[in-house]
Every structure is written in structure tokens, then in C-alpha cells.
N, C-alpha and C positions, 0 to 999 in steps of 0.2 A: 335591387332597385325598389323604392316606391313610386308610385304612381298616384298622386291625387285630381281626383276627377272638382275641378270650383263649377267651373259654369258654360254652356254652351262647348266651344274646342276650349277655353282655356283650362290649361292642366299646369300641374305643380308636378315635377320631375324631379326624385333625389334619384341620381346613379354617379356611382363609383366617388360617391363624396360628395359634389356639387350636385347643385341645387340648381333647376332651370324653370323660369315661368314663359309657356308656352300658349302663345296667342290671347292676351290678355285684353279683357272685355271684361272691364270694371265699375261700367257706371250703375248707378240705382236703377231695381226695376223700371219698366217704364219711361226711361231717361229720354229716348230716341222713337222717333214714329216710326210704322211700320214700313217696312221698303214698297217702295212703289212697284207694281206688274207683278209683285208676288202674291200665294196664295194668302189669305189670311192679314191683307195686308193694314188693316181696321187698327188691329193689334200692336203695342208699343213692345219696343225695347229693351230691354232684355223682357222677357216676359215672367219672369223668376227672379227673386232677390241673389244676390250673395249667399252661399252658407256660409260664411267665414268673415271674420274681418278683416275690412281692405288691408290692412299692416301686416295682417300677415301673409299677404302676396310681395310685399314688396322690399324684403330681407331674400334676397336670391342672390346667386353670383354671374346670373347671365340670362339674359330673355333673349326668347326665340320667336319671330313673327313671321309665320312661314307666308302669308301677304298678306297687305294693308285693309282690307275690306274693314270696315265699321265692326263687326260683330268680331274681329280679332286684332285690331289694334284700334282702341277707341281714345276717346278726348280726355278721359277719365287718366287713362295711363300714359298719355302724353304728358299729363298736368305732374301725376304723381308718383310717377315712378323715376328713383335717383338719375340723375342724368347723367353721372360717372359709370352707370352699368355697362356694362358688353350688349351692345345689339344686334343678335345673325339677322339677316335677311337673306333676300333668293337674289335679288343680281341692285345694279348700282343706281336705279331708277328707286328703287324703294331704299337704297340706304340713304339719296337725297332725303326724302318725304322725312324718315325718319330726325336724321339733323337738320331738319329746318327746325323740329321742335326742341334742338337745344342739347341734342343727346353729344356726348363728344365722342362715344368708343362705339362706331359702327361696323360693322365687319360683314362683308358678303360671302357667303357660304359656297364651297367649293365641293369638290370629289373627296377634298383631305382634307379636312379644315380641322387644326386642332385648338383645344381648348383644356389646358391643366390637363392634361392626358385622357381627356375623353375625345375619342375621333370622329367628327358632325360629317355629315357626305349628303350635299343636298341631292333629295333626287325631283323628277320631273312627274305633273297630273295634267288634268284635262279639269275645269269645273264646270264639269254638264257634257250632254252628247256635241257631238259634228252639228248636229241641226242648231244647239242651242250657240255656239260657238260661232258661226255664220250669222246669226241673227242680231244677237248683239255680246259678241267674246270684247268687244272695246269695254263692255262695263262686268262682264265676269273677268277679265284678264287673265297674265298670266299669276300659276298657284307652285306651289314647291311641297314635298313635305322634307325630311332628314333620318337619316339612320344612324344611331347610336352605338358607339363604340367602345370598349374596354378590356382590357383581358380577363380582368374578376366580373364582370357580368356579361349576362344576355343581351344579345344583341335586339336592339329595337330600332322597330322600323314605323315612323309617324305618318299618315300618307297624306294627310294634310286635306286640303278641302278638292276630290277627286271622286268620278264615277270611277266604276272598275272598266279599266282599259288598256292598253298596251304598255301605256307608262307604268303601272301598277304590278303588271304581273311581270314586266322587266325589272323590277325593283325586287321584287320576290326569290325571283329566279338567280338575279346576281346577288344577293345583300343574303338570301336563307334566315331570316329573323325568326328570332326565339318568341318575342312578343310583334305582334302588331298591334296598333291604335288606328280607329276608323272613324272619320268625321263621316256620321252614319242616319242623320234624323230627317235623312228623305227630304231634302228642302225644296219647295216647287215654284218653280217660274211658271206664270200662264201661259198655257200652250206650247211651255216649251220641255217639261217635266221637269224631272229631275237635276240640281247641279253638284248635289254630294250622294252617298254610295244610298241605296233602297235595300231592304232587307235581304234583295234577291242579289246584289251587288257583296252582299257581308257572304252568302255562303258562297259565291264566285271565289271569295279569296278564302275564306276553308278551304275548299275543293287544290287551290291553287297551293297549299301549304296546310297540308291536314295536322300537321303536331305543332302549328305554332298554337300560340293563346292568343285570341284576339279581343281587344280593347272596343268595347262600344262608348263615341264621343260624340259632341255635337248634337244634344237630342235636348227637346222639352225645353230650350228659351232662347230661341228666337220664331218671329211670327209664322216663317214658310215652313217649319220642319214639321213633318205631318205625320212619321214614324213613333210611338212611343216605346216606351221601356219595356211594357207589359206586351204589346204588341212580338217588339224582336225576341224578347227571349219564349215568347210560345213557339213562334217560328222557328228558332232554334231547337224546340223540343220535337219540332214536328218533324224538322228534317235530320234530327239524327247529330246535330255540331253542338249539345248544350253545354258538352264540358270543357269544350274550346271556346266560350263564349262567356263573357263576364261582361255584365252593363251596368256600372257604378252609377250608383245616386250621386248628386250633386252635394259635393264634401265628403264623400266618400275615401277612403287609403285604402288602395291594392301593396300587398308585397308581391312580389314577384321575384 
């Protein structure tokens, strides 16, 4: 499999032949003001350009939006991406949102859901702790990530926008991924911390699964992610997971 890191969670997926664009957030820097009650929130939208050009996101055989929030399915890719594509989503509330914009091949993602023989199995997160979820989970909602299937490749497990929790390490434990991807750039709510995984969250799930490889996602463009590149990967030297730990630049290709 390849793996391309474009921007924020969105990733470019080649495994077992297809081609998947996951969580796409495609407008121009800047495009979007910064979210309100967040840190940092001064700050626009994507806060980093594109490294690639937008056409070449949009030759794929199937996008994946594990859920709606702005910074992973934005107006950019409602406008411009083929509306004949395959679109997973996590349950039937977001495969409306999606065909309101026109899309005609919506598909909700299951335990089995097959696609040209790769086997997608959504699994379940939290975005942010119990405190941040009571306070306001009406506007973190619900998140999904999915596990990737094949018999010629490693299995991968995307955890989608999640602190490390129960949901997490049951995916672990049933699924045993070869690779995992971590939406991982510390995002902060005021007062309410955290609502994707903190540095301290990334070696939870080493510990939890020491010979997988894990994917650092999600870091350096949008305005609450407070985590950087340079940051996780000394953390990673310090505690011992460096060579389980790969954190791609923005347009970067992992093989794997």
C-alpha cells in the first residue's frame, strides 16, 4: 500500500489497486475562519496550502469521509469532486448531508462493507473526553474511523478523529493492524482540551499494539492543533517508539 499524507486528516490511499481519498479538505489556504471556542481561533483555514494539485485528488475510485466536520469534508469538495464517485460514510444522517450535494453513489459503511474486494469495517471513537462530550458532543458529534482489508496486504486500521479510549483499543484488539493512521495534532477546545489523540494518546496506542507502524495525521493546518511534527517525533525518541513512528510531511508517499 501507499499512503499519501495531502493535508490536515486528508490522505490519498492506494491499497490492493484502488485508489481512496480520505477526509477531504480542499479549499485554499485560508479559505475558512478559524472555529469559534477553539484555541488559536484568530487563525483561518486551512492554515497551509495544498502540496499537490487539486486534480490530482480527484482521479480516485472512491472517497471516504469518516464525518462531516469542515476541516474533513469541505465546500471545496462538494463543488469539485465527480459526483458519480462511491461515498462511505459512518451511518445515514451523513449519507443525507452528503446527497444533498448532488453525490449519487452514497454508501454507509458497515462491519463488512465491500468495495472491488477490499473489505472497509467501520469502527467506533469518541471526539474529545466524557467532560468535552457532555458539554457540547451536539457539535463534536458522532466520528467513525475504518479498517482495511485484503489478502495481499496489511491490514489498516484509520482511527479517524478520536482520543485514545475504549473505542480504540477495541478496534486494536479485535482488527490487530499492521499499520495504524492517527488523527494526532492535539486539537484544543477551551477548557475542554483535547478532541483528537495528544502525544501521550499516540504512545497509548504503541503500548497497545507495539509491532504495528503508526501513521501520524492530522497535525500543522488547522488552527486548534497545537502538537507539531518536530514536537511528536522527539517524544517519540524519548520514549523509546521512534521506529514505530512515521510522521509525513504534507505530500509526502509512505510505502508500506
Amino acid at each position: 500500500m501507499q499512503i499519501q499524507q495531502i493535508r490536515n486528516a486528508t490522505l490519498k490511499l492506494s491499497y490492493a489497486g484502488k485508489t481512496f481519498l480520505i477526509d477531504p479538505m480542499l479549499a485554499v489556504q485560508g479559505a475558512y475562519p478559524g472555529l469559534e471556542g477553539t484555541l488559536n481561533s484568530e487563525r483561518r483555514n486551512p492554515t497551509v496550502a495544498l502540496p499537490i494539485p487539486l486534480d490530482a485528488l480527484l482521479a480516485v475510485d472512491a472517497v471516504i469521509v469518516t464525518h462531516t466536520h469542515l476541516d474533513h469534508w469541505d465546500e471545496v469538495a462538494r463543488q469539485q469532486l465527480p459526483k458519480t464517485l462511491p461515498i462511505f460514510v459512518q451511518h445515514d444522517a451523513d449519507a443525507q448531508l452528503v446527497k444533498s450535494s448532488g453525490f449519487m453513489d452514497v454508501r454507509v459503511m458497515t462491519a463488512n462493507t465491500g468495495f472491488e474486494g477490499v473489505t472497509l469495517t467501520k469502527t467506533t471513537g469518541q471526539h474529545g473526553s466524557d467532560a468535552a462530550m457532555a458539554a457540547i458532543g451536539e457539535i463534536l458529534g458522532e466520528v467513525s474511523g475504518v479498517v482495511f482489508r485484503h489478502p495481499d496486504e496489511k491490514t489498516l486500521y484509520l482511527a479517524g478523529d478520536t482520543v485514545y479510549n475504549a473505542h480504540v483499543e477495541q478496534a486494536l484488539s479485535a482488527h490487530r493492524p499492521d499499520i495504524v493512521v492517527l488523527n494526532c495534532g492535539d486539537a484544543q477546545v477551551l477548557g475542554l482540551g483535547a478532541i483528537i489523540m495528544n502525544k501521550e494518546d499516540v504512545l497509548a496506542v504503541h503500548r497497545a499494539t507495539p509491532t504495528a507502524t503508526l501513521v501520524a495525521s492530522h497535525m500543522e493546518a488547522v488552527n486548534h492543533s497545537v502538537l507539531s511534527r518536530s514536537e511528536l517525533r522527539a517524544f517519540a525518541v524519548e520514549q523509546g517508539f521512534a521506529a514505530q513512528l512515521l510522521v509525513p510531511e504534507d505530500g509526502q508517499v509512505l510505502a508500506l
